[in-house]
C-alpha positions in Angstrom: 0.0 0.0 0.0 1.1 3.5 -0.8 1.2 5.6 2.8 2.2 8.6 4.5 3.6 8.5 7.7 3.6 10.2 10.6 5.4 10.0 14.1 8.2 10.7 15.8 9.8 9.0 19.2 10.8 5.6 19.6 7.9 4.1 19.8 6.6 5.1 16.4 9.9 4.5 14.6 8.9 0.9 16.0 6.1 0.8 13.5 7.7 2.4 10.7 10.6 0.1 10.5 7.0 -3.0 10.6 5.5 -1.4 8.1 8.5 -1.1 5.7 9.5 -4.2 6.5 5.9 -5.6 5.7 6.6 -3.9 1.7 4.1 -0.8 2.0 5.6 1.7 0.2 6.2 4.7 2.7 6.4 7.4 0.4 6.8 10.2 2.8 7.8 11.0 6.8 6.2 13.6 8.5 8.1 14.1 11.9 8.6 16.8 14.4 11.3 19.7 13.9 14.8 18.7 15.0 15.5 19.5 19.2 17.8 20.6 21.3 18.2 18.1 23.8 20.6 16.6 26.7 23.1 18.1 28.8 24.7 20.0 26.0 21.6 20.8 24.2 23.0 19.8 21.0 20.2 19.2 18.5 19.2 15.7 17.3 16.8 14.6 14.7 13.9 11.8 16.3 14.2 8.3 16.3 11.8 8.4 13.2 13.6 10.6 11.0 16.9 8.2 12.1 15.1 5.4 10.6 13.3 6.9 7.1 16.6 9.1 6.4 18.7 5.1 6.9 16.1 4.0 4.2 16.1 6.6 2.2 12.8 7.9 2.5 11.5 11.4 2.0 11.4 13.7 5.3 9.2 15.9 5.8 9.3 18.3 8.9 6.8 21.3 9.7 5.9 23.0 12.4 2.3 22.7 12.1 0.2 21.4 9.3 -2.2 23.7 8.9 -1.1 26.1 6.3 -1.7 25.3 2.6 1.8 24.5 1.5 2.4 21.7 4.2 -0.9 19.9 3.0 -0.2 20.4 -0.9 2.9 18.7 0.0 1.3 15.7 1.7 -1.4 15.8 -0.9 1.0 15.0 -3.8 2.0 12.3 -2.4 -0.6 10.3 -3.4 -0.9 8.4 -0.5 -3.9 5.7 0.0 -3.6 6.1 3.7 -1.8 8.1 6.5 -0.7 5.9 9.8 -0.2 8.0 12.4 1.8 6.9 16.1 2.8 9.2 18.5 3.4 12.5 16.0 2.8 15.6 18.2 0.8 17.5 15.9 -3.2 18.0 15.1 -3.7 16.6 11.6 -6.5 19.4 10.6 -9.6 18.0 8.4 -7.9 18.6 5.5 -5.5 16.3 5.8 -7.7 14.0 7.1 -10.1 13.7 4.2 -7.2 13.0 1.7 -5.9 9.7 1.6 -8.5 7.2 0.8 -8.5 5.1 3.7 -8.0 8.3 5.6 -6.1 8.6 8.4 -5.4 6.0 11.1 -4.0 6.0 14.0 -1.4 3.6 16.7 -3.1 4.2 20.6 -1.2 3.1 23.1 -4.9 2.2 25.4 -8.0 0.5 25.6 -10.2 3.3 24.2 -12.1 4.7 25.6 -9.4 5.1 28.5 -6.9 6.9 28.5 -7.0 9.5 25.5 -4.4 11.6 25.0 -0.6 12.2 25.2 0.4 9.8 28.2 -1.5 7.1 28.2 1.2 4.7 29.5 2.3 6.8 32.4 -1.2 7.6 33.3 -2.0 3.7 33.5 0.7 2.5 35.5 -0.5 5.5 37.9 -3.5 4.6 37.9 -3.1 1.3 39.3 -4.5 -0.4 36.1 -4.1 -4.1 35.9 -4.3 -4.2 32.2 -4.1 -1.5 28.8 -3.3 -2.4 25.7 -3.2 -0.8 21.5 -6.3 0.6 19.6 -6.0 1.0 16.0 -8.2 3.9 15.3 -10.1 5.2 12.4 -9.3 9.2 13.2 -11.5 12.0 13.3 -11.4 15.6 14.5 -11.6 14.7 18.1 -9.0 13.8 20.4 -8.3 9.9 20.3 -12.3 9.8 19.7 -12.9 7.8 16.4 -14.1 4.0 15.7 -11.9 1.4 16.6 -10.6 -1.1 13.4 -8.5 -3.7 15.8 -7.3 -4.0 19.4 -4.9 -5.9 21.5 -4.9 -6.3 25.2 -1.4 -5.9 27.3 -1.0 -7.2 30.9 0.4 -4.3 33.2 2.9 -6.1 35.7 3.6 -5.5 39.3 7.2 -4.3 38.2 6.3 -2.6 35.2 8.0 0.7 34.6 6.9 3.3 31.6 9.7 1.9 29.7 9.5 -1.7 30.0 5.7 -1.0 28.8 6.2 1.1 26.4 8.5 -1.2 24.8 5.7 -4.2 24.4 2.9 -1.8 23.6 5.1 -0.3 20.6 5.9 -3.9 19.3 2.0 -4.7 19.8 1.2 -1.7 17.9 3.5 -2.4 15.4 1.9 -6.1 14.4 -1.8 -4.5 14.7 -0.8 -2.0 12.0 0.3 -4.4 9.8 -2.7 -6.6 10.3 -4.6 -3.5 9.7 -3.5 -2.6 6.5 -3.5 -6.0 4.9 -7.1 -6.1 5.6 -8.6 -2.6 4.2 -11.3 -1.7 3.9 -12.7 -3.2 7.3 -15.3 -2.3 10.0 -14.9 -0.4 12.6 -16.7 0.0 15.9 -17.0 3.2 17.8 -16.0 3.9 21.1 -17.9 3.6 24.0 -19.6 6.7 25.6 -18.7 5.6 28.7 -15.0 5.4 30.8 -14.0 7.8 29.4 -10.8 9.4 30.8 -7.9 11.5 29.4 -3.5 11.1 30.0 -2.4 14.4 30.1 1.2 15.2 29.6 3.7 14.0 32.1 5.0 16.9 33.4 8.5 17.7 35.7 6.7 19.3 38.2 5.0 16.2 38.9 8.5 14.5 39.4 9.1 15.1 43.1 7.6 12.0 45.8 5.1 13.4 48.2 6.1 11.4 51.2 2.7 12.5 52.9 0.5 10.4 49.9 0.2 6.6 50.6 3.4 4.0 50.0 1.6 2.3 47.0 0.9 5.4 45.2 4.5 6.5 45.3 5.9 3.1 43.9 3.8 3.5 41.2 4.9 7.2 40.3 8.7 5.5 40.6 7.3 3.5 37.7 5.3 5.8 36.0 8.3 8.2 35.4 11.1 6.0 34.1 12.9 7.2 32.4 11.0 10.4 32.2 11.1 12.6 34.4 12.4 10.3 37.5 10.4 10.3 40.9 12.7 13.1 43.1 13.1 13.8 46.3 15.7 15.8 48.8 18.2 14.6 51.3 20.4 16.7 53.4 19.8 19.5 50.5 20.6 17.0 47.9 18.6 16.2 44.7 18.1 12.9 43.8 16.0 10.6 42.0 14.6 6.9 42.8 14.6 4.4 39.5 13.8 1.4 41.7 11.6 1.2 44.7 9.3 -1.4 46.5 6.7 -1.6 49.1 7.5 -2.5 52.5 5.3 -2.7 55.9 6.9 0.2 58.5 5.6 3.1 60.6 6.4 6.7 60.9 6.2 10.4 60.2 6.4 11.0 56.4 9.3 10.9 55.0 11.3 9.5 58.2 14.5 7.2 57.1 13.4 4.0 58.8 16.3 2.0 57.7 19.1 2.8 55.7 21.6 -0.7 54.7 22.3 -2.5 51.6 19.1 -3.4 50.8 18.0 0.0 50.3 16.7 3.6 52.1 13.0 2.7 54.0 11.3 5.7 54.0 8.2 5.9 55.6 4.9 7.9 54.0 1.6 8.4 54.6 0.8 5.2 54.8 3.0 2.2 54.7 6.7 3.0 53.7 8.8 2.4 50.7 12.2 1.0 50.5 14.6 3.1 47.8 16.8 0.3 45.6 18.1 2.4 42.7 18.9 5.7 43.2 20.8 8.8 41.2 23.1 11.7 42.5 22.1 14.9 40.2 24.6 14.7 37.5 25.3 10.9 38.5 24.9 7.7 37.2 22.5 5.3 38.7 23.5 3.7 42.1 22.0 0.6 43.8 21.7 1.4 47.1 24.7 -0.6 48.4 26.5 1.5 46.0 24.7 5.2 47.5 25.3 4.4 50.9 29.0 3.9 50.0 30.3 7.0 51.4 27.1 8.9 52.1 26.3 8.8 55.6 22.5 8.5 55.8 21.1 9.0 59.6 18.2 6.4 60.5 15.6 9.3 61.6 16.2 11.6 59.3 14.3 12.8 57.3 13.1 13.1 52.9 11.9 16.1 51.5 10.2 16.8 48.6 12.1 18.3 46.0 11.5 21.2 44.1 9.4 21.4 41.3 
């Protein structure tokens, strides 16, 4: 099939490199403008323009696609379909009515739940047992159109955002395959109700509240690695918790409770939560053997919150 596509992190170059490999003919990349990223802010193109430039296919990156120039370009491609996966622009209606299958989309949920920009973070905060990928028929709401295929995921105890992310790009990846090789096909709209939306993972929600419950906390460890890291403060110190677990102990929140090899026990508002992997500012990771290794870290003391 002749296609357009669209996306830009890792987890879309996932399905580009399926889809090329499945023989479509991918006849053009749109993909966010180059950043500035990283300690030295040098600017890097996305994981998506890494791959299509490595095949030799066309790039295409504006800023927004609303203006008439950026849609005569995608118009003469010619394309029979657009897939779209994690892009970070609105495709306008335009765009949308051009391709003959129109425009579909890779969701990292179980839509209804979870529309929006973070839907793997927001699960894993959440609690949710399960997510999964939609394939979706798109329209001019946010994640709101019919449903062609979906896939259900598992959501593990030990689950982080990456470790999910990883299996949900893959899943998404076969899906829109299968997808393809079946147009024209059904699809089913969503349901009216559960609805709920992922908002963008934000730093300011990095730092650990030590006053919220233990089980909460693990899961924001989770929910924000790699990005942005759960933080907190010690002795005026930033740091940031990779690996964490739950643990039964008692006291004011954010007390040390224990501080050996096996990790910093921190207690919160309810239960407490033993710290396994943790990072200096500027450091490398450290297990917690390897962090207490000259730091001296008083039992009784006490976390802070870092600053947002």
């Amino acid at each position: 099939m002749r296609l357009v596509f669209a996306g830009t992190p890792a987890f879309a170059a996932i399905a580009l490199r399926a889809l090329v490999a499945a023989g479509h003919e991918v006849v053009l990349v749109l993909t966010q403008p180059d950043r500035a990223s990283g300690r030295g802010m040098a600017v890097h193109a996305s994981p998506v323009k890494q791959l299509a430039s490595a095949a030799e296919i066309e790039v295409f990156q504006p800023p927004t696609l609303k203006d008439a120039a950026a849609q005569d370009r995608i118009r003469a491609a010619g394309a029979e379909v657009v897939v779209v996966a994690a892009y970070g622009l609105i495709l306008p209606q335009p765009v949308l009515d051009m391709p003959r299958f129109g425009c579909i989309n890779i969701h990292a949920s179980l839509l209804p739940r979870w529309r929006g920009a973070a839907p793997v973070q927001r699960a894993i905060l959440a609690g949710d047992t399960e997510t999964g990928v939609c394939i979706m028929q798109m329209d001019a709401g946010l994640d709101s159109g019919p449903v062609l295929l979906s896939a259900r995921q598992p959501i593990t105890l030990d689950d982080t955002a990456s470790t999910l992310h990883d299996r949900l790009a893959e899943q998404g990846a076969r899906l829109i395959v299968e997808v393809l090789a079946r147009l024209p096909m059904a699809a089913c709209p969503q349901a009216i109700s559960g609805i709920s939306y992922a908002a963008k993972v934000s730093k300011s929600e990095a730092p650990l509240d030590w006053r919220l419950p233990a089980v909460q906390l693990e899961r924001q460890v989770r929910a924000f690695n790699p990005y942005p890291g759960a933080t907190f403060s010690l002795d005026d110190n930033l740091l940031k918790v990779w690996r964490a677990e739950l643990v039964a102990g008692r006291g004011l929140p954010g007390e040390i409770l224990a501080a050996d090899q096996s990790g910093l026990v921190v207690a919160c508002g309810q239960g407490a939560l033993r710290l396994t992997e943790i990072q200096r500012s500027g450091g490398k990771r450290l297990s917690a053997a390897q962090f207490l290794f000259g730091t001296q870290v008083i039992e009784g003391s006490h976390c802070r919150l870092s600053p947002s």
